[in-house]
C-alpha positions in Angstrom: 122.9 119.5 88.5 126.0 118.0 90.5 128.7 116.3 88.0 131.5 114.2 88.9 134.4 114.2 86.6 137.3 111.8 86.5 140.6 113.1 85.4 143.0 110.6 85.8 141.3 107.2 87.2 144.0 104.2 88.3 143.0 101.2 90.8 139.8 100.6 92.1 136.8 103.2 91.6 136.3 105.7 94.6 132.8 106.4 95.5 130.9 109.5 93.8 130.6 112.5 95.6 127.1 113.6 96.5 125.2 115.3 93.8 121.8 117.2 93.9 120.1 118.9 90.6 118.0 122.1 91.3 115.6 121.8 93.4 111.7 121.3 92.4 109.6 123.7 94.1 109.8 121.9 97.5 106.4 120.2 98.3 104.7 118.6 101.5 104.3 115.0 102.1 100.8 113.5 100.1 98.1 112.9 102.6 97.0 109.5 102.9 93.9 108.4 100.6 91.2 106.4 102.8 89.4 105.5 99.6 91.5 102.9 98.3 91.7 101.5 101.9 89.9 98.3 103.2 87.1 98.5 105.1 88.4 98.5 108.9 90.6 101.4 107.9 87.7 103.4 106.2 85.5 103.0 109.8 88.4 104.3 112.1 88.7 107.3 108.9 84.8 108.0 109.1 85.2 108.3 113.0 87.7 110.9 112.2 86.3 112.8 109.5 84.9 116.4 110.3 84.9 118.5 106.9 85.0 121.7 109.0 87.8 121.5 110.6 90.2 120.0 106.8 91.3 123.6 106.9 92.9 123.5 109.8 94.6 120.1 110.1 94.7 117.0 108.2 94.5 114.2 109.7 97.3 112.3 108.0 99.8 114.7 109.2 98.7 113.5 112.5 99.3 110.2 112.0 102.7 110.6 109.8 104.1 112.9 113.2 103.1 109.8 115.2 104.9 107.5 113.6 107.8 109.5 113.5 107.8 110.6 117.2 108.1 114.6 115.6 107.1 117.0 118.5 106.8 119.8 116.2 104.7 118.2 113.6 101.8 116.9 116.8 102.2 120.6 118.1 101.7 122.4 115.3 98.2 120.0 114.1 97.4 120.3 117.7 97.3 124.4 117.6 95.7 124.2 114.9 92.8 121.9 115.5 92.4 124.5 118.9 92.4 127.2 116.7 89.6 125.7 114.8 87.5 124.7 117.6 87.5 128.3 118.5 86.4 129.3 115.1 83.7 126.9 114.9 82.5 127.0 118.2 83.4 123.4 119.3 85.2 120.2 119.7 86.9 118.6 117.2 84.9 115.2 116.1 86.7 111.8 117.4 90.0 113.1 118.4 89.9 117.0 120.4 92.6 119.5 120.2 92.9 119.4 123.7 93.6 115.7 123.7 96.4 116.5 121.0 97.8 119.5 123.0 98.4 116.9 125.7 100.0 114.1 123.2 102.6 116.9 121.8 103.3 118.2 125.1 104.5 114.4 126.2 105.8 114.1 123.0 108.0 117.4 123.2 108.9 116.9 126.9 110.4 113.4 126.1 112.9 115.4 123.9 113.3 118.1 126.1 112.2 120.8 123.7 111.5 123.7 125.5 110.5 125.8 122.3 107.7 123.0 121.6 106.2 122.7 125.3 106.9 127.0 125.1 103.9 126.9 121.9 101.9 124.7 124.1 102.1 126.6 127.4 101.1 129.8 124.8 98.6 127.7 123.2 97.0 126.2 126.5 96.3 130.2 128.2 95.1 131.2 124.5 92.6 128.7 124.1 91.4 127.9 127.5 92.9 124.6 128.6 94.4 125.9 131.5 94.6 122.6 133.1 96.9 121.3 130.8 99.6 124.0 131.8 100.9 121.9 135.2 101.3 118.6 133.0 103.5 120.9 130.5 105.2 122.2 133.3 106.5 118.8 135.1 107.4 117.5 131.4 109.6 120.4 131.1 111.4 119.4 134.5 111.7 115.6 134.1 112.4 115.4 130.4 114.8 118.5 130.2 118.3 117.6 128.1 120.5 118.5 131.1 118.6 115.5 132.5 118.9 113.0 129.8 122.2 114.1 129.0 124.4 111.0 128.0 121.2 108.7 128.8 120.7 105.9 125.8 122.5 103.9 123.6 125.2 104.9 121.8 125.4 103.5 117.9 128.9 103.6 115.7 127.1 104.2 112.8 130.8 103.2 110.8 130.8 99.8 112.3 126.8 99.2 112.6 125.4 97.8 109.3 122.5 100.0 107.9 119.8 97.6 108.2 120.8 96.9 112.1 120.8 100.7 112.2 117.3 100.9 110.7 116.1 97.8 112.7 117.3 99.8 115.7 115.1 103.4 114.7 112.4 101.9 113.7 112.0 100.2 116.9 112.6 103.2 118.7 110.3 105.0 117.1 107.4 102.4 117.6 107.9 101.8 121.1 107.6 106.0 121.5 104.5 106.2 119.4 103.4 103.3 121.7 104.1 105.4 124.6 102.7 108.5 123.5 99.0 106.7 123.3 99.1 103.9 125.9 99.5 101.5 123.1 100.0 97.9 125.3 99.1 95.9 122.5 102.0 96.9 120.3 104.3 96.8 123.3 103.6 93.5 123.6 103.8 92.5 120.3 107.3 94.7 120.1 108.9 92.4 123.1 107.7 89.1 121.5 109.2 90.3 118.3 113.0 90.4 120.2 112.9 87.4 121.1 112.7 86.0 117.4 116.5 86.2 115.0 117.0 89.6 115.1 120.8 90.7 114.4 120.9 93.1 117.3 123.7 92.6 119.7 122.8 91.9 123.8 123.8 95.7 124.6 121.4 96.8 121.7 118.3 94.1 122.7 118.8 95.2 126.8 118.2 98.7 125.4 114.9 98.2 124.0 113.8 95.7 126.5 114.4 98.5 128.8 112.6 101.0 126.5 109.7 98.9 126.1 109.5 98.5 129.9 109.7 102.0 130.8 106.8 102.3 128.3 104.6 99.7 129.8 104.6 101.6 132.9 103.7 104.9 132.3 100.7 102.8 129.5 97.3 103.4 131.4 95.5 99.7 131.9 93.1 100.5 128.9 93.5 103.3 125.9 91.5 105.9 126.4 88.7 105.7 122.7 90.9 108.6 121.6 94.3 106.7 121.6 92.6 103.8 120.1 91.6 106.1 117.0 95.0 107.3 116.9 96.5 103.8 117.1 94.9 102.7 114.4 96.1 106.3 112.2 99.3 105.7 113.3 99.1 102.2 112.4 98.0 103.1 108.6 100.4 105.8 108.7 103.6 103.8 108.8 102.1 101.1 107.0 101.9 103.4 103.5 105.1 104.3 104.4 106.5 101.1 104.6 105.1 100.6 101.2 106.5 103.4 99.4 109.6 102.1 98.4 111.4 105.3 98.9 109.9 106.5 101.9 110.7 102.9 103.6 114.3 102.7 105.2 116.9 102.8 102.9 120.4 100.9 103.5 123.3 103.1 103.6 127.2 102.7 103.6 129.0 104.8 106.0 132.6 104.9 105.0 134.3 108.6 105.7 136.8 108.1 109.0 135.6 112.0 109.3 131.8 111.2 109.3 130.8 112.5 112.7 127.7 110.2 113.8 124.1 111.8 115.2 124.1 110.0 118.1 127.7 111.7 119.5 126.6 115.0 118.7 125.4 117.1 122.1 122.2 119.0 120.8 121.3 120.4 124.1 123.2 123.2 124.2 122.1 124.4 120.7 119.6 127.0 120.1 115.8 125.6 120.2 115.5 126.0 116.2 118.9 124.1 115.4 118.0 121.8 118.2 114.2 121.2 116.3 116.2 121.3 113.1 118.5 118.8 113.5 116.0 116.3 115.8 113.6 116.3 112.5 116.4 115.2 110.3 118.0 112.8 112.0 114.6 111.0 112.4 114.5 111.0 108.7 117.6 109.8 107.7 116.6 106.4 105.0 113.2 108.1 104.5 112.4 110.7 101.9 110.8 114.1 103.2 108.8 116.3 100.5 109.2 115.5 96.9 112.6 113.9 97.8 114.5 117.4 96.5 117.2 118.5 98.7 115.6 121.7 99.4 112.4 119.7 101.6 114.7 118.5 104.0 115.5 122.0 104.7 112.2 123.8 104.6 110.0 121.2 106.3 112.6 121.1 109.3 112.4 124.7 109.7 108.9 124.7 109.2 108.5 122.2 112.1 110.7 123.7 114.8 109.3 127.2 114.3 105.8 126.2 113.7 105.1 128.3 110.8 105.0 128.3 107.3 108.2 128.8 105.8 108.8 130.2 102.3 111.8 129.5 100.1 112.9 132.1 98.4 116.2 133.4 96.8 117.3 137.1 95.7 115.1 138.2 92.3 118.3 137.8 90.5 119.5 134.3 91.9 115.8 132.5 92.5 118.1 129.6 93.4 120.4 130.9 96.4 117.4 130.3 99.2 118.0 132.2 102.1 117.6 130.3 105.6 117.4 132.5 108.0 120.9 134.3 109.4 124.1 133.8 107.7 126.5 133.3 110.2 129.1 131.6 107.6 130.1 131.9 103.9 132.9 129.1 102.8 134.7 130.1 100.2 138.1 128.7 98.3 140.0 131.4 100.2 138.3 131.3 103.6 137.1 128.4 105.0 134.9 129.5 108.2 133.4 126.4 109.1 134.5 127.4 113.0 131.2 128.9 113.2 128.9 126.3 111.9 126.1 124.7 114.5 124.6 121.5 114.2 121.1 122.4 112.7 122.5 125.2 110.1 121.5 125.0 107.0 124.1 125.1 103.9 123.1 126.6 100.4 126.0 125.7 98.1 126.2 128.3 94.9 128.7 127.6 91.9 130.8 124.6 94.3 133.7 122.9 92.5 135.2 120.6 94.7 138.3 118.8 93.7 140.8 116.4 95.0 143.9 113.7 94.7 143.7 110.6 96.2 146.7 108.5 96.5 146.7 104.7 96.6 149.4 102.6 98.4 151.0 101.3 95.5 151.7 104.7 94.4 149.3 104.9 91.7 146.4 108.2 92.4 143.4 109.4 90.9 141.8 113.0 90.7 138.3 113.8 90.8 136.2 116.6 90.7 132.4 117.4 91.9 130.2 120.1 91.5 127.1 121.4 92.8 125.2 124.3 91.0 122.5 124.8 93.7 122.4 122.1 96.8 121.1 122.2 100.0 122.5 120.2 103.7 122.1 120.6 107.0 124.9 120.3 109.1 125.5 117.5 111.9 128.9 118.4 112.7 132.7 119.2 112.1 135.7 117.8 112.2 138.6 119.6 111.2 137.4 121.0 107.7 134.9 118.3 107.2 131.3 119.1 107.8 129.4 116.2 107.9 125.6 116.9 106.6 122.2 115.7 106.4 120.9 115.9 102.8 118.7 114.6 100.8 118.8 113.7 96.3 122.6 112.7 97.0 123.9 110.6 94.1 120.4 110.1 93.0 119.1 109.1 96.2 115.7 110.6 96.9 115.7 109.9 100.6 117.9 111.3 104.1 121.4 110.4 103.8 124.6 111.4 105.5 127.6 112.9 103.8 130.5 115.0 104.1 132.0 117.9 102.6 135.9 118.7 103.1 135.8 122.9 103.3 139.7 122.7 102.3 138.2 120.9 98.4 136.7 123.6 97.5 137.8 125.4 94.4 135.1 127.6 92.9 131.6 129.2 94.2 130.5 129.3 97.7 128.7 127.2 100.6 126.6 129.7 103.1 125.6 128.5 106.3 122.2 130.1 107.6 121.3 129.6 111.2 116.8 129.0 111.2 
């Protein structure tokens, strides 16, 4: 449990500092339920329904990577579903692996993720789908970072207000699902929709016009009876998540003059896992991952840039203190080392006392102090001695936030920084 404690409080109040309790045994997202659905629904989920195959991918996991655009979720369920149409000896009903290979290979080459389109390249000489390997090969080359370096817009996410900020995602992320399965129909409908009272500046609404166009020309004339299927999945996908209150997007004030913003940081010179990492967080930030426990975020990013399961686990005698992968920094009152922190690290806090003075024009200052038992973040940055962090059940939030920590506050226990 994290605990703020005034000391001495004078003028207005300062906002809490992010708290987490200890973490629940971190659990994957609920699949979704088809039998409280209405009818339409139920057909498209009876067209995809193939018992055999549950114990290699569900279904709903496809639909939920859709909706978020995640490369790593599509490629993992599409390995899988190949790996269980070798075991049984045959296609997949309504939606084929190799149809899925050749979503999360688009999917990964419009993020430039070499480690994703790597799997699939591995995946496409294991299994036999040989001609998918050219396709792989030209999305590596025309979607590489190097190439879409500095392409897109740019958000201040200090002077944006959150729901301009979600507005903005969300849009993004339905014109790529769009994309991804030739989806004209919701194209359409997403161009009509900008033309209604939407606070988005001109800069902002020129961006996704142009999205939006560059969609509509790589959409074939008419889906293919597989997209449609997955349309429709996607479609049910994000609307249960729109109606989970804590899984829809969440409004959050961005204050800290030190915050430093997704959208500046350059991920393409990070290692492939940190680059996965921190492309599945930032994704997530106003939506809860898991069980909303700050240890999800963690394990179900890792889980989806390596493609394996991942298990948390601390030493026998401190359960707690999960291990991430390398340590490559330990920040401590004495020694600070946050030179050596990456965006996509992940940050196990142990024992952390942080304390402070601020001091108000008219003289008058207030102390506070914050603590965190067992927390876990993962990094987006640093400036100075503040590392700026994704994390989730902050200040009772049970969804992606942003926060920051200042290295130089803390005064008891230790922050490790673990490299997936």
């Amino acid at each position: 449990m994290r605990r703020l404690t005034w000391l001495m409080v004078l003028g207005a109040a300062w906002a809490a500092a992010p708290a987490c309790r200890a973490a629940d045994a971190p659990r994957t997202d609920e699949p979704l339920n088809a039998e409280d659905s209405e009818d339409p629904v139920e057909d498209f989920y009876s067209m995809l329904e193939d018992p055999p195959f549950d114990r290699y991918v569900d279904y709903a996991v496809v639909g939920n990577a859709l909706t978020r655009g995640d490369a790593g979720m599509l490629t993992n369920a599409a390995l899988r579903a190949a790996e269980g149409e070798r075991v049984l000896l045959r296609p997949r009903k309504g939606v084929t692996a190799e149809h899925l290979m050749r979503l999360a290979a688009q999917a990964a080459a419009m993020d430039g993720d070499a480690a994703d389109l790597d799997r699939l390249a591995k995946g496409a000489k294991t299994y036999g789908m040989i001609d998918l390997l050219p396709g792989i090969e030209s999305g590596r080359k025309l979607f590489s970072p190097d190439r879409s370096a500095g392409q897109g817009l740019r958000v201040n996410v200090e002077e944006t207000p959150p729901q301009v900020f979600a507005l903005l995602r969300d849009y993004r992320d339905q014109i790529r699902t769009a994309r991804l399965l030739g989806d004209r129909n919701t194209l359409d409908a997403l161009e009509a929709g900008l033309g209604t009272g939407l606070a988005l500046s001109e800069a902002q609404r020129a961006y996704l016009t142009g999205l939006i166009a560059d969609a509509r020309k790589a959409a074939p004339e008419k889906q293919t009876p597989e997209d449609e299927l997955l349309t429709k999945l996607a479609g049910a996908s994000r609307g249960e998540e729109d109606d989970e209150g804590e899984l829809a997007n969440q409004p959050q004030q961005v204050t800290d003059a030190f915050l430093v913003s997704p959208q500046t940081v350059n991920t393409g010179r990070l290692p492939a896992h940190n680059r996965a990492v921190f492309a599945y967080c930032e994704r997530r930030v106003g939506k809860r991952v898991g069980s909303g426990q700050c240890a999800d975020l963690a394990q179900l990013a890792i889980e989806a840039a390596t493609g394996r399961s991942f298990s948390v686990r601390g030493p026998k005698n401190a359960p707690g203190d999960y291990v991430w992968g390398r340590e490559v920094a330990e920040i401590t009152p004495r020694s600070r080392g946050v030179g050596a922190l990456e965006p996509g690290d992940v940050l196990q806090f142990h024992g952390a006392r942080f304390a402070g003075k601020i001091t108000h024009p008219d003289g008058n200052w207030q102390s506070w102090e914050s603590t965190a038992d067992h927390h876990t973040a993962v990094v987006v940055g640093v400036k100075g001695d503040v590392i700026t962090v994704f994390q989730e059940n902050s200040d009772g939030k049970l969804y992606v936030t942003l926060g920051t920590y200042r290295a130089g506050e803390l005064k008891a226990g230790w922050v490790k920084a673990y490299r997936p």
